[in-house]
VOGU-3710 file (C-alpha; in Angstrom, 3 decimals, decimal comma):
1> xxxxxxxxxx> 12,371/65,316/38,275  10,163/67,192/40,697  12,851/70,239/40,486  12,176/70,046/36,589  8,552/71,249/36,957  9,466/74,051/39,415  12,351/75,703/37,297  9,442/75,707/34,516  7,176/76,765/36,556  10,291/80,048/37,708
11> xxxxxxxxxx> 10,342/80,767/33,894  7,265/81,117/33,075  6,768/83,522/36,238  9,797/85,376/34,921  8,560/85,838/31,103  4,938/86,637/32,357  6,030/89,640/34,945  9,014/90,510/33,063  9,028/94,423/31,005  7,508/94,347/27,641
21> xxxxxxxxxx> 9,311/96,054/24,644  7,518/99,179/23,429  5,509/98,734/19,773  6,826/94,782/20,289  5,394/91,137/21,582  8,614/91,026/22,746  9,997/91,197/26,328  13,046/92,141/28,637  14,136/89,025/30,692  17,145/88,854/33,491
31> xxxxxxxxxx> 19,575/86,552/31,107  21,509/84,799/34,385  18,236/83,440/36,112  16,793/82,365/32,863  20,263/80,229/31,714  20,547/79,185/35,185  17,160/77,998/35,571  17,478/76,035/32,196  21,014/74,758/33,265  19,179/73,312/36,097
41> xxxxxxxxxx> 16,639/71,812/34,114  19,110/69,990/31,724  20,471/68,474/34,630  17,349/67,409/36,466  16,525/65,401/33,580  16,691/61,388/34,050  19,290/59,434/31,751  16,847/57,591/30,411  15,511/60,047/28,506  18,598/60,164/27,016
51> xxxxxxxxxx> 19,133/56,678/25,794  15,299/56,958/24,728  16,348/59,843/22,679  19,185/57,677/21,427  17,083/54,596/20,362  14,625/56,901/18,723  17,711/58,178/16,810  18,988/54,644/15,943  15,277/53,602/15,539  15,483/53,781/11,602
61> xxxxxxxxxx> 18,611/51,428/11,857  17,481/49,536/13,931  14,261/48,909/12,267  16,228/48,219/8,894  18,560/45,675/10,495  15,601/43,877/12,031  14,321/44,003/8,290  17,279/42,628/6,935  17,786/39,661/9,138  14,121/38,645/9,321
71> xxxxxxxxxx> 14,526/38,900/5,154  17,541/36,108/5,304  15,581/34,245/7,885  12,641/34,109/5,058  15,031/33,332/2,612  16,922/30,616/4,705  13,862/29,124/5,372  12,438/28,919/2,038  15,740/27,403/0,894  15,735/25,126/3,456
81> xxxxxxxxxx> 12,066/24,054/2,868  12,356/23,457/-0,564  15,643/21,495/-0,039  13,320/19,371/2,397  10,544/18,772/-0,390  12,953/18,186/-2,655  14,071/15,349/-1,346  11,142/14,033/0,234  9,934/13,888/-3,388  13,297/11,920/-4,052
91> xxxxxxxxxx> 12,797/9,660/-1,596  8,760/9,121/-2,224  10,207/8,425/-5,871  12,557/5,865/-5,132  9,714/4,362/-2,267  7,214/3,882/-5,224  9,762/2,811/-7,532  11,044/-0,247/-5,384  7,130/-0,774/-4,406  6,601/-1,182/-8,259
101> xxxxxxxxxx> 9,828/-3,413/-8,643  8,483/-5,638/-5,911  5,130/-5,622/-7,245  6,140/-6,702/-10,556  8,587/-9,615/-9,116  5,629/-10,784/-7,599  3,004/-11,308/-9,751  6,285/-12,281/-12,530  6,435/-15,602/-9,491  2,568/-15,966/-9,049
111> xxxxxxxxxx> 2,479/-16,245/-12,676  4,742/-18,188/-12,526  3,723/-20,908/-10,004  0,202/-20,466/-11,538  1,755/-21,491/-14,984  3,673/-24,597/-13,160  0,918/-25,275/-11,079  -1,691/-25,560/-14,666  1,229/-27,823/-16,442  1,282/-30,063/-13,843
121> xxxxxxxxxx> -2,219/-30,287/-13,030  -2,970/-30,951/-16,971  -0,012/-33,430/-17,021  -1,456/-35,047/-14,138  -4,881/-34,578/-15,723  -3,782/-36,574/-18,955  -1,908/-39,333/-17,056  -5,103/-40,015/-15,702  -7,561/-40,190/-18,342  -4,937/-42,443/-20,093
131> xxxxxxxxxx> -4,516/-45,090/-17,513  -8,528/-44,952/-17,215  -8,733/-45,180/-20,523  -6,106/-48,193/-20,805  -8,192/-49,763/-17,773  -11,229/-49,340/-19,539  -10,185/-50,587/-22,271  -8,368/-53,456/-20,627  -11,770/-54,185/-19,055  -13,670/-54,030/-22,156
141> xxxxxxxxxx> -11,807/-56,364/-23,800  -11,501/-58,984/-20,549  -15,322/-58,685/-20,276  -15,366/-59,193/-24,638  -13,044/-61,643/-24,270  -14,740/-63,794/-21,517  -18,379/-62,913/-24,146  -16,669/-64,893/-26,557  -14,929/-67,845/-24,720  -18,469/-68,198/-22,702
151> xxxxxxxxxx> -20,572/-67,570/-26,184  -17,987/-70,392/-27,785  -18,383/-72,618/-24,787  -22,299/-72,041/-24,735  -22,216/-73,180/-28,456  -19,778/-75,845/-27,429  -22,281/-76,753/-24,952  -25,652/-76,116/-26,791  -24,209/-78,061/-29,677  -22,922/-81,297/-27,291
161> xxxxxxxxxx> -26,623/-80,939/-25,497  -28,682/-79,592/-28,307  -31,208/-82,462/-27,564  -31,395/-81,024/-23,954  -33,762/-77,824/-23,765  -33,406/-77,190/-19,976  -28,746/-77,493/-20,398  -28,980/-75,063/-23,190  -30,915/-72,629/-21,290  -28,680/-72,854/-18,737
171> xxxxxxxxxx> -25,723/-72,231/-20,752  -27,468/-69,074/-22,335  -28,248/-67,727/-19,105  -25,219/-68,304/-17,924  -23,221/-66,715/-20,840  -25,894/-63,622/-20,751  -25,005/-63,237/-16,810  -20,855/-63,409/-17,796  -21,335/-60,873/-19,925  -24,042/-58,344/-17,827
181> xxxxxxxxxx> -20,937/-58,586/-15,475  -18,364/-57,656/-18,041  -20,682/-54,753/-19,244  -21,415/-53,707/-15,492  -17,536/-53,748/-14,275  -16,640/-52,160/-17,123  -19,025/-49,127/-16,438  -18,415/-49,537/-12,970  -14,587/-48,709/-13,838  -15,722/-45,914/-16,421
191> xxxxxxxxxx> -17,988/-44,322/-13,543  -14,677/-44,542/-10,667  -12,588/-43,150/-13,527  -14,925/-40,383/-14,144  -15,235/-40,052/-10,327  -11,846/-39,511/-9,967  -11,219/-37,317/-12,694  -13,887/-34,129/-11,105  -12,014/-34,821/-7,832  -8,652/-33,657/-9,593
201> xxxxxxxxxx> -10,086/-30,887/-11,451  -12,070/-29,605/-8,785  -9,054/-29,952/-6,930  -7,077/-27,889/-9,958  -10,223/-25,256/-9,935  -9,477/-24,501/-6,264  -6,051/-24,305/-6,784  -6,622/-21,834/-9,266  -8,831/-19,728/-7,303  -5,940/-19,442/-4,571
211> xxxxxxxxxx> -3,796/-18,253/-7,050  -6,278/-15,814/-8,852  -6,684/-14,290/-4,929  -2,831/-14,182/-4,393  -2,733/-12,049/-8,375  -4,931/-9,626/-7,063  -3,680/-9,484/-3,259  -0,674/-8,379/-4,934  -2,290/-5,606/-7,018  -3,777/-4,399/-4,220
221> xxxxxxxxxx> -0,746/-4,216/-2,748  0,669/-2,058/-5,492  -2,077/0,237/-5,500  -1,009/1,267/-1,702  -0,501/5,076/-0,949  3,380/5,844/-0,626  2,537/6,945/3,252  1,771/3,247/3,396  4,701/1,054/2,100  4,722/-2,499/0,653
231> xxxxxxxxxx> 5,380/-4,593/3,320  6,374/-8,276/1,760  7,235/-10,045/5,534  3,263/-9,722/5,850  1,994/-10,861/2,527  4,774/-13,882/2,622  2,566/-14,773/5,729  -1,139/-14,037/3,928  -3,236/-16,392/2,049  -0,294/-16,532/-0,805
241> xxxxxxx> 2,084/-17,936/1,653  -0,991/-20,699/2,547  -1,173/-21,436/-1,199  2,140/-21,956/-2,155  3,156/-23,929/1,150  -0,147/-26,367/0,305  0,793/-26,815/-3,332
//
């Protein structure tokens, strides 16, 4: 490279002292040193300014094949990525779909066992309140019943001792006292029956509550984000589970 610079440096030396034309810029120059000085700097030069030249000549082609493929790398990618959301949007379909389907087979079975659950609680419900009513009734007429043998045995009585002031006063005390006791079982019986019958329907009422809370654990459930699916293994082991298994 170094003998580069001096066979430049040997022409310029040569044009600069060499004879001028007359009435002309131009010059007289010895025609074997000059091509022999430029022979030698076309070989002094290094290759790689040769395959420099060469990928500045292939630069345009190069550039456009670059172009091209980074174009179908674009394009494949775009393609691919819209293949991708499409189906993602398939699947979150289907995901929300089935959550839906469950959702709805749900609350169709809590409505159900709510449904069952309010039958047999009002069947229950009725059975009671007739057999208290038959018992209080039953008790009613025992205690009318014994009013009227002990009121016909007082008059028996009162009518056999009429002469005796102090036996008939017995006898109407003790019919009063027969029949305080018939009155006072009877509502005795009226007040168990009543008792009983706030214990089952507060009983029912909490029932319903559980199933009221397992209706809207359910919608809840629906109203999850698709990132976060339905997952029935948990709520089967929630307070629904609880409910049904104590029913």
């Amino acid at each position: 490279m170094y003998r580069v610079f001096e066979a430049l440096d040997e022409l310029v030396t040569i044009v600069e002292e060499a004879r001028s034309v007359p009435m002309t810029s131009g010059c007289v120059v010895p025609r074997g040193d000059v091509l022999e000085l430029l022979d030698e700097v076309r070989d002094s030069y290094p290759s790689e300014l040769d395959d420099a030249q060469d990928v500045l000549d292939h630069r345009d082609e190069l550039v456009n094949k670059a172009k091209s493929e980074a174009d179908d790398s674009l394009n494949s990618a775009r393609s691919e990525a819209e293949k991708t959301s499409s189906e993602a949007r398939a699947e979150a379909e289907k995901m929300l779909a089935d959550a839906r389907e469950r959702a709805d087979e749900i609350i169709a079975q809590a409505r159900a066992e709510a449904e069952q659950t309010i039958n047999n609680a009002r069947r229950e419900y009725e059975d009671h309140i007739a057999r208290a009513q038959s018992e209080s009734d039953r008790m009613v007429q025992a205690g009318r019943a014994a009013y009227d043998q002990s009121v016909h045995e007082g008059r028996a009585e009162q009518a056999r001792l009429v002469s005796e002031t102090e036996v008939v006063q017995q006898s109407q005390q003790e019919a009063k006292r027969v029949v305080d006791e018939a009155h006072e079982e009877a509502e005795r019986l009226r007040s168990d029956c009543d008792a009983y019958v706030d214990s089952r329907l507060a009983d029912f009422e909490e029932l319903l509550g559980r199933t009221l809370r397992t209706v809207g654990k359910g919608r809840q459930q629906l109203r999850r984000p698709i990132s976060a699916p339905f997952d029935y293994e948990e709520w089967q082991t929630s307070e629904h589970g609880t409910a049904v298994s104590e029913h």
